[in-house]
One Martini backbone bead per residue (centre of mass of N, CA, C, O) as a GRO file, in nm:
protein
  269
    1UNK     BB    1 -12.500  -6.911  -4.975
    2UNK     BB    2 -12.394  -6.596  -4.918
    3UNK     BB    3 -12.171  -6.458  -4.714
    4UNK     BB    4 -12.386  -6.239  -4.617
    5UNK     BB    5 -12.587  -6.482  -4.550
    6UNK     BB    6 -12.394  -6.582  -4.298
    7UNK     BB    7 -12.310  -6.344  -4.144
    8UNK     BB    8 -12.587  -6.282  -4.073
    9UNK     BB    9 -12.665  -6.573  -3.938
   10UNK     BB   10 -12.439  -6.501  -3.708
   11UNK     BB   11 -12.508  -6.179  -3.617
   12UNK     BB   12 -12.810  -6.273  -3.524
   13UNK     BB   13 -12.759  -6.516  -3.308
   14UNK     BB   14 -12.588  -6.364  -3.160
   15UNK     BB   15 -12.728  -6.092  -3.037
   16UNK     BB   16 -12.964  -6.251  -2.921
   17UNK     BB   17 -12.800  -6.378  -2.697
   18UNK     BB   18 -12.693  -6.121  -2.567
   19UNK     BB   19 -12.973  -5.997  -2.521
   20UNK     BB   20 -13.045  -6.209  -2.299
   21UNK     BB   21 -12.798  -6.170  -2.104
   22UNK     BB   22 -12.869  -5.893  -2.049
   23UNK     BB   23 -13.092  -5.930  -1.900
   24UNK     BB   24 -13.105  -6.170  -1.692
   25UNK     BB   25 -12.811  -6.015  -1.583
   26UNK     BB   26 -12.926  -5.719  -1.486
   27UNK     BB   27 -12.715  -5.509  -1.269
   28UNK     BB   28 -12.808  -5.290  -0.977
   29UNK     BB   29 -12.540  -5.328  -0.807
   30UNK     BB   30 -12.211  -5.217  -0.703
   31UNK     BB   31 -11.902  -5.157  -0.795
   32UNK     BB   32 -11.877  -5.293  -1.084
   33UNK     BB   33 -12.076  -5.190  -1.267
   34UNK     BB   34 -11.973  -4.869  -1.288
   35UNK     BB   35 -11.775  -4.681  -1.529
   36UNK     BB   36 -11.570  -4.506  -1.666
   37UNK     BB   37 -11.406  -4.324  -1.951
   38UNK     BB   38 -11.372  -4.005  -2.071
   39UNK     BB   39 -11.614  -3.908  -1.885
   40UNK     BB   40 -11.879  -3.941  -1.632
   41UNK     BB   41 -12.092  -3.962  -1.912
   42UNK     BB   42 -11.900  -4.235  -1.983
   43UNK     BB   43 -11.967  -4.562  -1.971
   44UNK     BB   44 -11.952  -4.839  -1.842
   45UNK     BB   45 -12.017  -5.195  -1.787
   46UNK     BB   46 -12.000  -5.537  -1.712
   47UNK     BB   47 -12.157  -5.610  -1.976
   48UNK     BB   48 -12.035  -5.520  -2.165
   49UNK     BB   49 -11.793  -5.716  -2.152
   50UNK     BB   50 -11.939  -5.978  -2.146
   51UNK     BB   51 -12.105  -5.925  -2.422
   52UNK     BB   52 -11.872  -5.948  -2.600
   53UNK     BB   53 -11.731  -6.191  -2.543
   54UNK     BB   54 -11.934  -6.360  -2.625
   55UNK     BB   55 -11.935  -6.247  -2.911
   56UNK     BB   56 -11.607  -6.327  -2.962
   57UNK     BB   57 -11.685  -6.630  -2.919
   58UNK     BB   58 -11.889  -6.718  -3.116
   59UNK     BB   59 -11.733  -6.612  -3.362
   60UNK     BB   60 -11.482  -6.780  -3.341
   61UNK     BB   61 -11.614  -7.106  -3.334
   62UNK     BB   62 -11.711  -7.035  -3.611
   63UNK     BB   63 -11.465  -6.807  -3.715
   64UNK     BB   64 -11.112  -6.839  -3.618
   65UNK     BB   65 -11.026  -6.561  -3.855
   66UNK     BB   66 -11.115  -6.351  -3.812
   67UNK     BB   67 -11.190  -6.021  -3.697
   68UNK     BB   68 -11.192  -5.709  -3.483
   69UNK     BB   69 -11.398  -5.444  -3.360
   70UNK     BB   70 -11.422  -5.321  -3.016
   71UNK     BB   71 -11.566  -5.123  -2.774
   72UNK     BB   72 -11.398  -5.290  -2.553
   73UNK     BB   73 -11.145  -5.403  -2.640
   74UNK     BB   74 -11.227  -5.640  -2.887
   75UNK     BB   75 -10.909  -5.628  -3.075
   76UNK     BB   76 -10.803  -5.781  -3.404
   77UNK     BB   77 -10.645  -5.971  -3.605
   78UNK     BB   78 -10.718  -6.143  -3.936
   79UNK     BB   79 -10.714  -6.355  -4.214
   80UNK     BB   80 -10.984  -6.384  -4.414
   81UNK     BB   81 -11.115  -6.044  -4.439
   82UNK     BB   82 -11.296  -6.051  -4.164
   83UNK     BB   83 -11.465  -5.824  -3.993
   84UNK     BB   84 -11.586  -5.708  -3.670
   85UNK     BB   85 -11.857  -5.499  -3.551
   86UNK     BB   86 -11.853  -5.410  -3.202
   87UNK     BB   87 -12.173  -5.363  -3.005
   88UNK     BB   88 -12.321  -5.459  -2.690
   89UNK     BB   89 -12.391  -5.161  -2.595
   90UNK     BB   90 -12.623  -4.930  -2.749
   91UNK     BB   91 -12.703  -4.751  -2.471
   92UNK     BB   92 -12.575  -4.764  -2.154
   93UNK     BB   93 -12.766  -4.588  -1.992
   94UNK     BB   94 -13.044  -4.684  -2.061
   95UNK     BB   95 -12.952  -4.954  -1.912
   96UNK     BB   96 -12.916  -4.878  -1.647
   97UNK     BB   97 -13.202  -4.726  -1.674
   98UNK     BB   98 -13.419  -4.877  -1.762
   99UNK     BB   99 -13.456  -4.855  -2.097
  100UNK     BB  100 -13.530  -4.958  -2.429
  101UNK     BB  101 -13.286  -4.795  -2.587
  102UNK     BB  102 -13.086  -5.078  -2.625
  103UNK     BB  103 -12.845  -5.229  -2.808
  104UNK     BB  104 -12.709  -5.520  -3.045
  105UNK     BB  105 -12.424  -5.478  -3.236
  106UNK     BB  106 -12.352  -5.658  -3.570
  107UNK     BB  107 -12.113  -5.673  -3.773
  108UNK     BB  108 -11.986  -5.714  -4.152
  109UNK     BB  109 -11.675  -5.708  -4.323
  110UNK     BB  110 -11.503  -5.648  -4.647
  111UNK     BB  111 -11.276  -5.442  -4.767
  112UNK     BB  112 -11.442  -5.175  -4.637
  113UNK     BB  113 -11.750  -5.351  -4.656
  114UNK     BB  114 -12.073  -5.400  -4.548
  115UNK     BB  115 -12.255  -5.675  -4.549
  116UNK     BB  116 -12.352  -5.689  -4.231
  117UNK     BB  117 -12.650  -5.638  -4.027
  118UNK     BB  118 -12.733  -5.666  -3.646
  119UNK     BB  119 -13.020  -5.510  -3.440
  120UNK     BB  120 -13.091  -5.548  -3.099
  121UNK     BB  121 -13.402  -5.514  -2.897
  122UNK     BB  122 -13.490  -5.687  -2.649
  123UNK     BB  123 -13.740  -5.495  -2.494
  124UNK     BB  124 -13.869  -5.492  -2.819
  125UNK     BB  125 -13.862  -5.736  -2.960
  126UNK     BB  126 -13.627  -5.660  -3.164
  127UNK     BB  127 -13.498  -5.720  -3.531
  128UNK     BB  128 -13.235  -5.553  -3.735
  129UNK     BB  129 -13.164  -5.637  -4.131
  130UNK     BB  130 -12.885  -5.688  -4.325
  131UNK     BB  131 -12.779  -5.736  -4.675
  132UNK     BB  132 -12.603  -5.684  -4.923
  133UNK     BB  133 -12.865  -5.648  -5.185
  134UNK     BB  134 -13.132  -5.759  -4.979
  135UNK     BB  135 -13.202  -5.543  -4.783
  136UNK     BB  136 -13.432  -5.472  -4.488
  137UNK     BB  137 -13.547  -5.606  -4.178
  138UNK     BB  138 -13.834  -5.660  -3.951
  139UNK     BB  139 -13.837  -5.793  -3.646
  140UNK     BB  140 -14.113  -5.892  -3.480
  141UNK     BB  141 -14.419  -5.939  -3.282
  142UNK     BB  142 -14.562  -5.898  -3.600
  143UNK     BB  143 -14.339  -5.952  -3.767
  144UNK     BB  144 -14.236  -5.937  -4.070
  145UNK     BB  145 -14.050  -5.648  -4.246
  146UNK     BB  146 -14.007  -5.417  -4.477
  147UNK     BB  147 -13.747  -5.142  -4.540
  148UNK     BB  148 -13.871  -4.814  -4.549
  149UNK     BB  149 -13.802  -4.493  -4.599
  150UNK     BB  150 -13.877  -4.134  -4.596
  151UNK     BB  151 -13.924  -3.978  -4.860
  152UNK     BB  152 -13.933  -3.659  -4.921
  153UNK     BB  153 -13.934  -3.488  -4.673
  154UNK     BB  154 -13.981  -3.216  -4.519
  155UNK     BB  155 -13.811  -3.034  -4.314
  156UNK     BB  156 -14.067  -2.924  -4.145
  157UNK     BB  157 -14.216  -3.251  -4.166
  158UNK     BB  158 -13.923  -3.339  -4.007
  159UNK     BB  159 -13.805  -3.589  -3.801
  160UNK     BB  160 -13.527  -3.551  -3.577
  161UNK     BB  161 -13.246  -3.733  -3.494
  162UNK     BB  162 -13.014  -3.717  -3.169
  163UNK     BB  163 -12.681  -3.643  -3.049
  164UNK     BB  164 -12.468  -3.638  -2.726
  165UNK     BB  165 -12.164  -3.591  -2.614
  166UNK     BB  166 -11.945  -3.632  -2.339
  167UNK     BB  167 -11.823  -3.303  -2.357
  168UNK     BB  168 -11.912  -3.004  -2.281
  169UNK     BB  169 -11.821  -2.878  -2.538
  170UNK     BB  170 -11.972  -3.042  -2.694
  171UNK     BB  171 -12.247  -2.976  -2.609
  172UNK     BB  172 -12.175  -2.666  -2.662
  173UNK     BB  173 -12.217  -2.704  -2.946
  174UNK     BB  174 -12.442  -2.898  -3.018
  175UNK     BB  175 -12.664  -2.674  -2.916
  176UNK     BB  176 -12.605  -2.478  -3.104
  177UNK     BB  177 -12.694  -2.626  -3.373
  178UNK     BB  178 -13.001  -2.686  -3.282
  179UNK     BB  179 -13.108  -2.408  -3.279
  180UNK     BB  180 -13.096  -2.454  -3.597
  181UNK     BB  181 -13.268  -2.674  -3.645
  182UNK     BB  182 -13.542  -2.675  -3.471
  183UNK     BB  183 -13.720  -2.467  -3.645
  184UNK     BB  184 -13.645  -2.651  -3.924
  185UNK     BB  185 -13.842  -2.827  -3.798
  186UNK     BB  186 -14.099  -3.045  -3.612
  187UNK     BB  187 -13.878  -3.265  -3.413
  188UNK     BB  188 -13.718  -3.376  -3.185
  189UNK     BB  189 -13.520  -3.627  -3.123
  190UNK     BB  190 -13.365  -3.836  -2.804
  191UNK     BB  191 -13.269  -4.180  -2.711
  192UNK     BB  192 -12.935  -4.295  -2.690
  193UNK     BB  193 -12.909  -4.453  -2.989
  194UNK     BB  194 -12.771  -4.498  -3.281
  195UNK     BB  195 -12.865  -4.735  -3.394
  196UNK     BB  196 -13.176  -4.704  -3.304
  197UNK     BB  197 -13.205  -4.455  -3.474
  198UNK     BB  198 -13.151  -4.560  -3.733
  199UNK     BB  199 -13.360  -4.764  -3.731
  200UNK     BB  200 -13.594  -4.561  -3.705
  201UNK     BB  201 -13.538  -4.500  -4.035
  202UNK     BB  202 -13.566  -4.747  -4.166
  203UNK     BB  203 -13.887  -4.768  -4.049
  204UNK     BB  204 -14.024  -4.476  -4.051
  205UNK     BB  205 -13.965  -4.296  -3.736
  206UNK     BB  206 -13.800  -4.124  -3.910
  207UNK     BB  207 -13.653  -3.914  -4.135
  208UNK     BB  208 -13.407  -3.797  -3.964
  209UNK     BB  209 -13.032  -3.790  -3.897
  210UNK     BB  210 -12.771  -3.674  -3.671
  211UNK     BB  211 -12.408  -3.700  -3.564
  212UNK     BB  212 -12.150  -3.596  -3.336
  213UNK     BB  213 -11.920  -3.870  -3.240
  214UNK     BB  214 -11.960  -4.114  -3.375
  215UNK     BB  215 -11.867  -4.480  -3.431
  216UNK     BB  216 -11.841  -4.761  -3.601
  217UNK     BB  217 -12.013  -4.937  -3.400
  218UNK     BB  218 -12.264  -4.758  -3.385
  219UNK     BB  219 -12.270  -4.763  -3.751
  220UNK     BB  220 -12.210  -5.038  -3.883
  221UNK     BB  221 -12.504  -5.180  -3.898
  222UNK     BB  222 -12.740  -4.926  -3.942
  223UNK     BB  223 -12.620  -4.793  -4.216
  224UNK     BB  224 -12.706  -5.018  -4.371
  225UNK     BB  225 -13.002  -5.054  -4.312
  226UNK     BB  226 -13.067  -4.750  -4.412
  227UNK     BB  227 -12.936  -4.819  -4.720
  228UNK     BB  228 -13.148  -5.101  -4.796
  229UNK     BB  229 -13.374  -4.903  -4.749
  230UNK     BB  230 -13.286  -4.596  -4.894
  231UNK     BB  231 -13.048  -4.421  -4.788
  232UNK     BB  232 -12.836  -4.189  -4.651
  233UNK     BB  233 -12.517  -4.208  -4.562
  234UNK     BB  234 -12.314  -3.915  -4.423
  235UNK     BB  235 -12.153  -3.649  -4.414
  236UNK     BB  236 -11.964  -3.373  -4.533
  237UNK     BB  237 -11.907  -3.294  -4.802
  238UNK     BB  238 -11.877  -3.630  -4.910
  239UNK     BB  239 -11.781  -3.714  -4.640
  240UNK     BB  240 -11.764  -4.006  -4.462
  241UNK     BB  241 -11.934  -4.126  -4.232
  242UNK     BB  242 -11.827  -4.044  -3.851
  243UNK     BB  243 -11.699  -3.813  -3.575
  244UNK     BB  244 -11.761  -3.568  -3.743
  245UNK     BB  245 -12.015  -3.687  -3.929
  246UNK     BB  246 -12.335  -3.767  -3.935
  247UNK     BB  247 -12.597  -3.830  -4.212
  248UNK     BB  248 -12.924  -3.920  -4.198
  249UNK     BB  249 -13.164  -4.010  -4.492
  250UNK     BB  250 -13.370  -3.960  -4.735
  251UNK     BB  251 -13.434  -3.875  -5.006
  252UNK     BB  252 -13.407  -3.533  -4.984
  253UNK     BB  253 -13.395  -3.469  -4.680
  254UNK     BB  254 -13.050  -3.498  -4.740
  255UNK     BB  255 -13.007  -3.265  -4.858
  256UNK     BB  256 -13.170  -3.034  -4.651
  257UNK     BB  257 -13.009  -3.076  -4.421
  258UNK     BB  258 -12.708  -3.059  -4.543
  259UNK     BB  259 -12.786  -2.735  -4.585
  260UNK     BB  260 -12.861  -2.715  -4.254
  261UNK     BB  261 -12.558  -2.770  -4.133
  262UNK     BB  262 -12.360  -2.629  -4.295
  263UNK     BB  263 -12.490  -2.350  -4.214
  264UNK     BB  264 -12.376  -2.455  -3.854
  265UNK     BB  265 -12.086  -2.531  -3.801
  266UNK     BB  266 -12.075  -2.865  -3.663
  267UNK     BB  267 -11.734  -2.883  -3.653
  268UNK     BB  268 -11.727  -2.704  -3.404
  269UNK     BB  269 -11.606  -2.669  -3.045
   0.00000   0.00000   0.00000
């Protein structure tokens, strides 16, 4: 088996193991249960710092010289080559809410190149895989199927997945864009998770996706599965997918997009 496909098999593991706990350990009240981060807006629950931990004692028991960068704080430099990254809860707001569109996200990269990546919808019994060069799988309640992306979907008749930050400043920048997006699409979808957009684009549940200010975290495991799939993600004008833009959709649609969110200067807040 390939690196990629060791990484692969220990990513969807790990992502399964922490999905099943964090259903059945989720906390409805208490004094600990929510914190914010960045602004009211931004939570974090101790499920996230839970299921980090777990998934960095898994993946360490395994691989012991890996390194990490998590988004709750469970970062390390590691010896081998290979970094995690991971997202416990993206989508910890639909969590806290009990609503189901929020994932399990673990990448695995090596010389900043994403290897493998799996993402776990625990609410929605799906999961998520892709090894670089190998497609990328959605495993599901009906069965496993291979995706492919909606390619050249005009733009007029592409639904489009977004979200929005955490700053008023940054969401009343981001509704500003919008207003140029909504007319020239069928319909916008915000579901509140970063990765579950992406998986939904490279099962061809959306067209194209765009968001200003998501994380490495966010973006690294749906990043590979979208581009697997046939997709491309990237930023604005050549920039690589990132903090300032991300930007996926299948060919024809991504150039379309990056064409109509250009001319709505989308990087001002």
């Amino acid at each position: 088996m390939s690196l990629a496909g060791e990484l692969l098999e220990l990513a969807t593991a790990t992502a399964r193991e922490a999905g099943r706990m964090l259903v059945d350990k989720r906390p409805l009240e208490g004094p600990d249960v929510v914190q914010t981060k960045s602004s009211p807006t931004d939570v974090v629950t101790q499920m996230d710092r839970a299921a980090e931990s777990l998934i960095i004692d898994r993946i360490t028991a395994a691989r012991p010289d890996d390194g990490f960068l998590g988004e709750e704080g469970g970062t390390r430099e590691g010896a081998s080559g290979v970094r995690w990254v991971i997202d416990p809860i993206d989508g910890t707001v639909n969590y806290l809410y009990d609503l189901p569109d929020w994932a399990v996200s673990i990448a695995a990269e090596s010389g900043g190149v994403t290897l493998a990546g799996a993402v776990v919808l625990p609410r929605r019994g799906e999961t998520y895989t892709a090894a670089r060069g190998a497609g990328a799988l959605l495993h599901g309640p009906s069965g496993t199927r291979e995706l492919r992306v909606s390619p050249s979907v005009p733009l007029e008749r592409a639904l489009v997945a977004t979200g929005f930050g955490y700053s008023a400043a940054r969401r009343a920048s981001q509704a500003r864009v919008l207003t140029g997006v909504l007319p020239a699409v069928r319909d916008i979808r915000r579901g509140g998770s970063c990765c579950v957009d992406l998986c939904a684009l490279a099962a061809g549940r959306v067209d194209a996706y765009y968001e200003r200010g998501v994380q490495e975290w966010d973006t690294a495991a749906g990043a590979l599965i979208v581009q697997e799939a046939g997709g491309r993600v990237e930023g604005l004008r050549g920039a690589p997918a990132g903090p300032e833009l991300t930007i996926a959709a299948g060919p024809g649609t991504f150039e379309d997009l990056h064409a109509l969110l250009a001319g709505l200067d989308p990087l001002r807040d």
